[in-house]
Every structure is written in structure tokens, then in C-alpha cells.
Residue frames relative to the residue before (quaternion, step in Angstrom):
aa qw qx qy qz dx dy dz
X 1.0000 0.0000 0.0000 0.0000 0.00 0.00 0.00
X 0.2425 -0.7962 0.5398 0.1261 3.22 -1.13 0.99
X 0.2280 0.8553 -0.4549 0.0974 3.47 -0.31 0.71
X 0.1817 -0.7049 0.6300 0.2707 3.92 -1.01 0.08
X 0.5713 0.7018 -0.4002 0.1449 3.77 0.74 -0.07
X 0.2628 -0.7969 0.4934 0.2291 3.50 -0.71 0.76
X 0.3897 -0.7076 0.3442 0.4785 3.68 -0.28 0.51
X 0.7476 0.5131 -0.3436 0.2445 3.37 0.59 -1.22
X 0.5094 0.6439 -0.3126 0.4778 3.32 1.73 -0.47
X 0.6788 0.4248 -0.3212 0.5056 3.53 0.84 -1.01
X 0.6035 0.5568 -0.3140 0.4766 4.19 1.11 -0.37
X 0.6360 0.5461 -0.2684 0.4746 2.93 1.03 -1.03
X 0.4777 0.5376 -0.2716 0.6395 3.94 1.41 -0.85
X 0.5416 0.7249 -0.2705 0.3287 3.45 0.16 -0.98
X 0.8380 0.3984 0.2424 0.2835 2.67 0.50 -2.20
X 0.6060 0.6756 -0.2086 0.3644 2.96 1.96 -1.12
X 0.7930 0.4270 0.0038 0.4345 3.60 -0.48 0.90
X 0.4200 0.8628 -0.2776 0.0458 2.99 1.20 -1.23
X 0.2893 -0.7911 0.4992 0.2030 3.13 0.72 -0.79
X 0.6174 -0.4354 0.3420 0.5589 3.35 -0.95 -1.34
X 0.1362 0.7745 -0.5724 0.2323 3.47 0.62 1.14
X 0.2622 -0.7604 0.5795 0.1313 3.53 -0.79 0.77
X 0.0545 0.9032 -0.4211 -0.0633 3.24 -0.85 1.03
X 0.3303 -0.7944 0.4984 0.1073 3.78 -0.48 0.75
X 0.1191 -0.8913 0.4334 -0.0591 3.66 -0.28 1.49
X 0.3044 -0.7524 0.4878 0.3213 3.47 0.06 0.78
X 0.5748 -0.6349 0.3825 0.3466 2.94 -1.61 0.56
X 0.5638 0.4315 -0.5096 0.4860 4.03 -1.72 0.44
X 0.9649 0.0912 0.1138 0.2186 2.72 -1.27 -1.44
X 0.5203 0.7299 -0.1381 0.4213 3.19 1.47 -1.26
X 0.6558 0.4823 -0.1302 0.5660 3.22 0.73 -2.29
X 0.7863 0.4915 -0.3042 0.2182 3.73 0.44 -1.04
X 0.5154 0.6786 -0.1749 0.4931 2.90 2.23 -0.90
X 0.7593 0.4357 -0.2760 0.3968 3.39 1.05 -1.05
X 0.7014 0.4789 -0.2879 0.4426 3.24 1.75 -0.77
X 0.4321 0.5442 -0.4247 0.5803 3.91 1.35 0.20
X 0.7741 0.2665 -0.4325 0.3776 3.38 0.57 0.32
X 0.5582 -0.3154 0.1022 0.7606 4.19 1.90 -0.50
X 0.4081 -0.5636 0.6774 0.2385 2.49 -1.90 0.16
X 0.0387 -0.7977 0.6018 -0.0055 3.15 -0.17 1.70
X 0.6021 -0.6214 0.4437 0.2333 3.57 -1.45 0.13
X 0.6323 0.4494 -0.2890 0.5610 3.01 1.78 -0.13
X 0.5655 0.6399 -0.4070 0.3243 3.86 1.20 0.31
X 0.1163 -0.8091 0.5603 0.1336 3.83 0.09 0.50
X 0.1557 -0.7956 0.5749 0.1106 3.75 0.13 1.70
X 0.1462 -0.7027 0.6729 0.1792 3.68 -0.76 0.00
X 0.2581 -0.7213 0.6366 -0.0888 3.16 -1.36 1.91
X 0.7030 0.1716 -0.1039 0.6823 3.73 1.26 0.62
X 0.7707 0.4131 -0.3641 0.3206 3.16 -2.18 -0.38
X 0.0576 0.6385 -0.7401 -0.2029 4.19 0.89 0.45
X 0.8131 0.4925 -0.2828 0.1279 2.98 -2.23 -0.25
X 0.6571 0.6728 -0.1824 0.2870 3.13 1.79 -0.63
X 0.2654 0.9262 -0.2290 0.1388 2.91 1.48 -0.83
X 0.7707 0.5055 0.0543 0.3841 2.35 -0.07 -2.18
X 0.7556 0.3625 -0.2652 0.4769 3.84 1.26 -1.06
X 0.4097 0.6276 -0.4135 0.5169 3.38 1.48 -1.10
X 0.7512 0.4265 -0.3628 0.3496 3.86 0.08 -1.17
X 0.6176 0.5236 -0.3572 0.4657 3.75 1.25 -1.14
X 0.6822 0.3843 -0.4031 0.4737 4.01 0.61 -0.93
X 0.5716 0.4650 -0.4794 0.4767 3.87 0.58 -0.26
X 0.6914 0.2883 -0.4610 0.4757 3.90 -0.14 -1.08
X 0.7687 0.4658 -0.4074 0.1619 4.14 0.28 -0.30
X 0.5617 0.6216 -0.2344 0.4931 2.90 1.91 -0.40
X 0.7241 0.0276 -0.0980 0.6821 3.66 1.60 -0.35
X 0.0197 -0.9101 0.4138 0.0097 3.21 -0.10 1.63
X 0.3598 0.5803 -0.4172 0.5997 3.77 2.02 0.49
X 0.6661 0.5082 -0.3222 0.4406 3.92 0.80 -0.27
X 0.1989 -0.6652 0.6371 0.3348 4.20 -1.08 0.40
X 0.0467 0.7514 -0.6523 -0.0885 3.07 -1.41 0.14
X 0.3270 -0.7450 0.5784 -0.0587 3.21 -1.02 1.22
X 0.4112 -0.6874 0.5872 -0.1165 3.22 -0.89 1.70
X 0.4164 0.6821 -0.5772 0.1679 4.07 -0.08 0.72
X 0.2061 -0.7800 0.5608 -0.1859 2.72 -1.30 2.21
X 0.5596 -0.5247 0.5705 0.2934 3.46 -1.16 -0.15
X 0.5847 -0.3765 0.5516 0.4605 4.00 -1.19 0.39
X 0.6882 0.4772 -0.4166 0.3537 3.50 -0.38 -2.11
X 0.6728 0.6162 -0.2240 0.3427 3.57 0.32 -2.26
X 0.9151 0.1030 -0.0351 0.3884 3.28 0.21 -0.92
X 0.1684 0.5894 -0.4184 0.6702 3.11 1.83 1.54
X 0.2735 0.9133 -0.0489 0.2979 3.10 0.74 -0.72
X 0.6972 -0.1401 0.5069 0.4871 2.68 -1.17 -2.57
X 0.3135 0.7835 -0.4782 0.2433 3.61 1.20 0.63
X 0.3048 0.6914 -0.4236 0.4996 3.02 1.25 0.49
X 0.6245 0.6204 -0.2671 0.3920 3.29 0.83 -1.55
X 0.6275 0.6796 -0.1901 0.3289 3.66 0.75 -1.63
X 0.6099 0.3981 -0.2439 0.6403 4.06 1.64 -1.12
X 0.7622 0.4387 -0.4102 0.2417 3.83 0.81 -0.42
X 0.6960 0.4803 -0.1773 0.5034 3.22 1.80 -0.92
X 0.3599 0.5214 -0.4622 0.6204 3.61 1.74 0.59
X 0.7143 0.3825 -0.3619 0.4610 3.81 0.36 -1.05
X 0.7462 0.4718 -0.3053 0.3570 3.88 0.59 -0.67
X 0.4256 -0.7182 0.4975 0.2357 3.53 1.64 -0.55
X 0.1678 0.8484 -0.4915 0.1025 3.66 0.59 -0.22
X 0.0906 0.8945 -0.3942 -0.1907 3.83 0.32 0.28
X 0.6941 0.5690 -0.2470 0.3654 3.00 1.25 0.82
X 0.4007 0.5719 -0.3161 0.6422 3.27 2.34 -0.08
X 0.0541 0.7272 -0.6829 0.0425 3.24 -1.23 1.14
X 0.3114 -0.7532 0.5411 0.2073 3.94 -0.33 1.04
X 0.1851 0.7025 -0.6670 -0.1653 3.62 -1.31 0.07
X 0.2879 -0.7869 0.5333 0.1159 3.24 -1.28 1.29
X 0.3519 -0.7064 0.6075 0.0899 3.86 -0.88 0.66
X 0.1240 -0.8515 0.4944 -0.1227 3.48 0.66 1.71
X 0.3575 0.5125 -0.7761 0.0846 3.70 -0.43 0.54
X 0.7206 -0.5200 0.4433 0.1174 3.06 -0.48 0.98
X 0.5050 0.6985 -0.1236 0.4917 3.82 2.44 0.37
X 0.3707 -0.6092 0.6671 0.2155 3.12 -1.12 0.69
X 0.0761 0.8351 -0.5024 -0.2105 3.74 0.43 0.39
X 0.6366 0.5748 -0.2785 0.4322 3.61 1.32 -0.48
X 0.7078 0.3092 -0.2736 0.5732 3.97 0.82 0.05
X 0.8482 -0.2104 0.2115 0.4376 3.72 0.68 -0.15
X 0.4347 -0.6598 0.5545 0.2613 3.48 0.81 -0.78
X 0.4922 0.4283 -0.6490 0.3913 3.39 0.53 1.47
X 0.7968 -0.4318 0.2637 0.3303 2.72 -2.12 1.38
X 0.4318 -0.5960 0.6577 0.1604 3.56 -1.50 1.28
X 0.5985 -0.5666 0.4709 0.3147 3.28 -1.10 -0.07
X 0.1200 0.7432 -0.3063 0.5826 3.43 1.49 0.63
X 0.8409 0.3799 0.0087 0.3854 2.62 -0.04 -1.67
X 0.4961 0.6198 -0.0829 0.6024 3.56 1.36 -1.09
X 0.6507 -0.4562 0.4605 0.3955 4.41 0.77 -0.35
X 0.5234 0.7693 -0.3159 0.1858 3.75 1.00 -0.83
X 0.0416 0.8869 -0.4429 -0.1246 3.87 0.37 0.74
X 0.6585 -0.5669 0.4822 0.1115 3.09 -0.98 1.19
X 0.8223 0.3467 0.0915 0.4418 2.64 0.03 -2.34
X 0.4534 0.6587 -0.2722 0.5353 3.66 1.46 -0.13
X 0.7602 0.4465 -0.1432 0.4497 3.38 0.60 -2.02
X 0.6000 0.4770 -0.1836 0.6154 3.68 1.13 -0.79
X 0.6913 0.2417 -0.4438 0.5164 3.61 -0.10 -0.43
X 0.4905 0.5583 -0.4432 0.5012 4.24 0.93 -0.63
X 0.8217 0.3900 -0.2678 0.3179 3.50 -0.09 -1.03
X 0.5906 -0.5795 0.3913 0.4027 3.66 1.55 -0.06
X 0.4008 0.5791 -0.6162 0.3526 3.63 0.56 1.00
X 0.7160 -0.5171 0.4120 0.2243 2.91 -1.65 1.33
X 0.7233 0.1465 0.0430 0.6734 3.92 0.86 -1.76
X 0.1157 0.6438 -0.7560 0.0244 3.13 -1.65 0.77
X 0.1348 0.8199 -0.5529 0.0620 3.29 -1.19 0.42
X 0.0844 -0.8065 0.5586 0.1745 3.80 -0.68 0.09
X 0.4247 -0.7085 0.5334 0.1819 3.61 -1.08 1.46
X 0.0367 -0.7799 0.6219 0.0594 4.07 -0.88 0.18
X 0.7684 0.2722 0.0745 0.5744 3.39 0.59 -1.24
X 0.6839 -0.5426 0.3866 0.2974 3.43 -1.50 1.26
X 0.5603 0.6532 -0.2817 0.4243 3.83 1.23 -1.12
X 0.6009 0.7141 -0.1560 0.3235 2.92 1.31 -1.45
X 0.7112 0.5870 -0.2558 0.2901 3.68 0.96 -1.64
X 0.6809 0.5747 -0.2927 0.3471 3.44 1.11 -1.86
X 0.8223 0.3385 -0.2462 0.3855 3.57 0.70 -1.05
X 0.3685 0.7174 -0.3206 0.4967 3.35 1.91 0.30
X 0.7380 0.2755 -0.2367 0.5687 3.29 0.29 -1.07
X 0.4562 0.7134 -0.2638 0.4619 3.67 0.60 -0.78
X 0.7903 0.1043 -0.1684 0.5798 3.89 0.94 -0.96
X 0.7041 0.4012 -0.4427 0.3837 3.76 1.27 0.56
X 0.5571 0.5005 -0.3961 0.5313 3.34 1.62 0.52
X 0.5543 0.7401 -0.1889 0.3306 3.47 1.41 -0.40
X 0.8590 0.2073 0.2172 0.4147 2.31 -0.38 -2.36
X 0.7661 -0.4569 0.1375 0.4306 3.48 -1.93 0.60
X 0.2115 -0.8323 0.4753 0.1912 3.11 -1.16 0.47
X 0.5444 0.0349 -0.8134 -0.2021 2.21 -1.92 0.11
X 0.6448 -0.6197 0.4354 -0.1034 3.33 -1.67 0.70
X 0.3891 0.8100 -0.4341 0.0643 3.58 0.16 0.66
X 0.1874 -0.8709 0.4505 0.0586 3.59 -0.51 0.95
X 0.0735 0.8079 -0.5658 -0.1477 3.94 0.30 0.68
X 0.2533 -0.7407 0.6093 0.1266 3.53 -1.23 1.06
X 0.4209 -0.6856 0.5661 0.1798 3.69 -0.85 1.13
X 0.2810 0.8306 -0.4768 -0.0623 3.68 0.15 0.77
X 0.6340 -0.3828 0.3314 0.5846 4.10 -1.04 -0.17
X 0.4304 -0.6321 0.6097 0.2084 3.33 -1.45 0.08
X 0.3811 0.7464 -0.4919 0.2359 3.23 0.46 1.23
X 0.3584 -0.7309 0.4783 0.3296 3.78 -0.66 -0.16
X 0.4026 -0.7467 0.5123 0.1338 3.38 -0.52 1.50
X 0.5721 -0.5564 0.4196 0.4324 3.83 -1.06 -0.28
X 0.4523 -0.5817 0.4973 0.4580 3.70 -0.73 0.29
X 0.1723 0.6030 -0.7771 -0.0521 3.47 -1.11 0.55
X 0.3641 -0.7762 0.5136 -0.0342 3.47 -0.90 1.77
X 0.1417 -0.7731 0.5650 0.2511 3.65 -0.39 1.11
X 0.8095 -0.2762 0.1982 0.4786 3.94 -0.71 -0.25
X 0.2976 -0.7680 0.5348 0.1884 3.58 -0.29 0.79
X 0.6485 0.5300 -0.4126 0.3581 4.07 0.47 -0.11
X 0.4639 -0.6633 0.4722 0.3489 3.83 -0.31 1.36
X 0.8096 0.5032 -0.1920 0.2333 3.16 0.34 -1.64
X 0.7031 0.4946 -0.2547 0.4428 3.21 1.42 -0.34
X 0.4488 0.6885 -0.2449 0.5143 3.47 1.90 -0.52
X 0.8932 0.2760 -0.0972 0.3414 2.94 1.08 -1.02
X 0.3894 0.5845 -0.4066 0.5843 2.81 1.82 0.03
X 0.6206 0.5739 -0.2701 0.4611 4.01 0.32 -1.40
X 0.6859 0.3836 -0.2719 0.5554 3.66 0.74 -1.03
X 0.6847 0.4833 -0.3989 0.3721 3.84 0.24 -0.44
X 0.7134 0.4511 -0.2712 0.4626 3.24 1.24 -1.83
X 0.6373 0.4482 -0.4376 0.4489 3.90 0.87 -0.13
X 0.6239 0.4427 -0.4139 0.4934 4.05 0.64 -0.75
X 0.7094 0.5233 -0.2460 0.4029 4.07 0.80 -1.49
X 0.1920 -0.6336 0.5631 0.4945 3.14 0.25 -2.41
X 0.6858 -0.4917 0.3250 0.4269 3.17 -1.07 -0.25
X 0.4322 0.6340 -0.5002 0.4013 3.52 1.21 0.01
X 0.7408 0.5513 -0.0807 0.3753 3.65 1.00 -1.03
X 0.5293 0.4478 -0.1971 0.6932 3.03 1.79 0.00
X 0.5504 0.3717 -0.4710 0.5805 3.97 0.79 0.76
């Protein structure tokens, strides 16, 4: 794989601005990316469930459907739950955009080649399953009008980013479910919604 992308740089893009964007972080790597940029109250890291993501993100954009919400996973992660990809094509969501973080890695057992890596297209399976946006990032040039069509444009939304295969530092967001999720409700709800 050829690539110049850094992930945390492409999250960090992601991220920029954000507003009241809701965001849903796979677990490992993902979660670590989203917290190296803040620990916002509106990020729902996931510390389990591989594969989920991606739905957790589809029952959020249906339950609040004036809200974006943004799905950023790993290859491995969302290899997964690719399963997921024919239901939220079949539901149309126009507000769930996915972004995958492709090196093409197991980054959580060692770093052997994902299936990615192996020919697997992402960005194939999604445009197949009936998403509105697909697209695939390679190059730094690549990010602005990327993120731009998964904060943007029709959804549902999928964006694979080609990044390096390197291992970033952990920067850990809170590790207690119950409090993530409580914190994430009382910011999307309020506190009325939490009695």
C-alpha cells in the first residue's frame, strides 16, 4: 500500500469544528484517535463489541435524524460488521456517514495483513450496498474534500482513508461503559432524560 496518510491527522480533519456532530469510535485504535484529538461528550468510544460500530452508529442517526453522526473505524473493525454496510444501504440513512482507517492491519494483535490488505474493497462493498457517498482518501490533498463529503453530503456515507501502518500512542478516553453512556445521553438528551 501506498500511502502518505497519517491517521491522527486525518481524525484530527475529521473532527475539526465539529460542532454538535455525534461521534461513534470503534474500539482500539479508533477510540484512541478520537480521544488524541478531546474528550468530547458527544463521542461514544466503544471498549468492546468489534464490529458494532457501524450499527450502534445506524440506531443513533435513526433515533436522531436532524443530528450527523459519524462512525470512525478501523479495516479489521469494520471487516468485522460488513454485514452492517447491506443494512444501512437498505435503510438509506441520510445522516450516518462511516470513516474507515485502512492500513490494511490488524493493529490490535500484532500487525498482520487485514484482509484489506488481501484485495478487500470497502469502498466497493458500500457503493454495492447502495450508499449515497463513497470515496477512498490516499493522499494529504485527498482529506479536506473527504471529510467535507462525510460531514456534508448525502448520506448514508462512506469514506475509506488509505493510512501508514504505524502504531500511534494510546491516548485513552474513559474506560467506564456506564459513565460514557450516561455523559453521552445527558449531552445528546439533557438531564431531564436521565431521571
Amino acid at each position: 500500500m501506498d500511502t502518505t496518510l497519517e491517521r491522527r491527522a486525518v481524525v484530527a480533519a475529521l473532527l475539526k469544528n465539529r460542532g454538535t456532530l455525534l461521534v461513534v469510535a470503534g474500539l482500539g485504535s479508533s477510540a484512541w484517535d478520537v480521544a488524541a484529538v478531546e474528550d468530547n461528550p458527544l463521542d461514544f468510544p466503544l471498549w468492546g463489541a468489534m464490529g458494532g460500530a457501524a450499527m450502534i452508529g445506524l440506531g443513533l442517526a435513526n433515533a436522531q435524524p436532524t443530528r450527523r453522526v459519524l462512525v470512525i473505524v478501523g479495516d479489521g473493525e469494520m471487516m468485522m460488521g460488513i454485514g452492517s454496510l447491506a443494512t444501512i444501504g437498505a435503510q438509506k440513512p441520510g445522516n450516518l456517514s462511516i470513516a474507515v482507517l485502512d492500513n490494511e492491519r490488524h493493529g490490535e494483535t500484532g500487525m498482520q495483513n487485514g484482509l484489506t490488505a488481501a484485495g478487500v474493497d470497502i469502498a466497493g462493498i458500500a457503493r454495492a450496498s447502495g450508499f449515497a457517498t463513497v470515496l477512498t482518501a490516499r493522499d494529504d490533498h485527498e482529506i479536506a474534500p473527504s471529510v467535507a463529503a462525510l460531514r456534508g453530503g448525502p448520506g448514508p456515507a462512506l469514506g475509506v482513508f488509505k493510512i501508514k501502518a504505524v502504531a500511534s500512542p494510546r491516548v485513552l478516553p474513559p474506560r467506564d461503559g456506564a459513565y460514557l453512556k450516561d455523559r453521552f445521553r445527558e449531552n445528546l438528551l439533557g438531564k431531564a432524560a436521565m431521571r
